[in-house]
N, C-alpha and C positions, 0 to 999 in steps of 0.2 A: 672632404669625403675620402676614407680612405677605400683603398681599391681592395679587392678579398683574390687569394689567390686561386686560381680554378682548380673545379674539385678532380680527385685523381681518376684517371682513366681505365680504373680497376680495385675496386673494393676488393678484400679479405675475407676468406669466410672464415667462421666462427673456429672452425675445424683445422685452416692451416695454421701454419708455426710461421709469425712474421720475424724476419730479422730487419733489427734497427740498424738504419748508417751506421760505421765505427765513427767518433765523432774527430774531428783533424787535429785537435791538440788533447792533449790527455792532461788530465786534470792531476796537481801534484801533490797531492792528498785523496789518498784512496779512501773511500767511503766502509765503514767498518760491515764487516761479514755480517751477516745479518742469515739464520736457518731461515727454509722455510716454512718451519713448524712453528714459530716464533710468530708469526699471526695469524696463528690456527686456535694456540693455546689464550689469545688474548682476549677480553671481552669487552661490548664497547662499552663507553664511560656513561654513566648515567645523566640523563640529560637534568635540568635544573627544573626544579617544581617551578613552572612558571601560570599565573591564572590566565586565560583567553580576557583579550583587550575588553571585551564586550563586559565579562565579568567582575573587570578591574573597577570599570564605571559605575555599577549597581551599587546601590546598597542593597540589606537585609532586607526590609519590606517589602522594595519591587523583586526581588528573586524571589521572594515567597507567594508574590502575588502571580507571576508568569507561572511557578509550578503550580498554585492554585487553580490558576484557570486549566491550565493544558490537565490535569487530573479532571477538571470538572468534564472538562469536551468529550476525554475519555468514559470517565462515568456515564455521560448522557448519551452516548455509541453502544455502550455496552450493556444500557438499561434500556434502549429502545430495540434491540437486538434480540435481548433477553424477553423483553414484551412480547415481540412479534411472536415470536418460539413459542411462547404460551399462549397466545390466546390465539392464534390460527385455529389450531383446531378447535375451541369454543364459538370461536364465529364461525366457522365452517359447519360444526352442528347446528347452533341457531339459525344459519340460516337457510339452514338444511329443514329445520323444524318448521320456520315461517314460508318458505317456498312448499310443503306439505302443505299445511293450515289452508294454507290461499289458494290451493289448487281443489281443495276438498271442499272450499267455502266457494268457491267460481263454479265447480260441478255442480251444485247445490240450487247455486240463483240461477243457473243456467237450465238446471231440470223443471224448478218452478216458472220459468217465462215461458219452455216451453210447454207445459201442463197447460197454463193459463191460455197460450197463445191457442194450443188446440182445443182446448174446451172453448173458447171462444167461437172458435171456426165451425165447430161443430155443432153451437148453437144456432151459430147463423144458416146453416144448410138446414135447419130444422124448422128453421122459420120461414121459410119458402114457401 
């Protein structure tokens, strides 16, 4: 196990200017001038058309099968979605119309029980 050397006892901020060691032997070939507009002006190299591993493995059929289905999921999202959008308001009227119907048909049986219930009561006090 190799031992790591401890960390320094004072970080850099972003903002000052570090100077490095001079290093103790000088090296006897000097390193060519280099501007530093000279990697300003360069662009990086283009990486290699390479396929994702996943897609090295497939063939034709199953890639067309995976975009099948994930377009179907989609479609079925966006056609029950689209569903809901229209017909809320048709169900909300129907049942706007059948909550009417049932209220107007229950005042109805409710005025004939009571009609019936009093003419009944009122026979019987007659028959006294």
């Amino acid at each position: 196990m190799t031992m790591r050397p401890p960390p320094p006892a004072r970080v850099p901020t972003l903002t000052e200017v570090v100077r490095l060691p001079e290093p103790a032997a000088t090296p006897s070939v000097a390193p060519p001038a280099v501007s530093p507009t000279a990697f300003a002006r360069t662009e990086p190299a283009p990486l290699p058309a390479m396929e994702p591993p996943a897609l090295r493995s497939l063939d034709e059929d199953e890639i067309v099968e995976r975009v099948l289905a994930d377009l179907q999921r989609q479609v079925e999202l966006m056609l029950e979605v689209k569903l809901r959008e229209a017909l809320a308001p048709a169900l909300t009227r129907a049942t706007d119309a059948l909550m009417r119907e049932a209220r107007n048909e229950l005042a109805s049986t409710l005025r004939d029980v009571v009609a019936r219930a009093v003419s009944q009561e009122i026979s019987r006090h007659r028959g006294r």
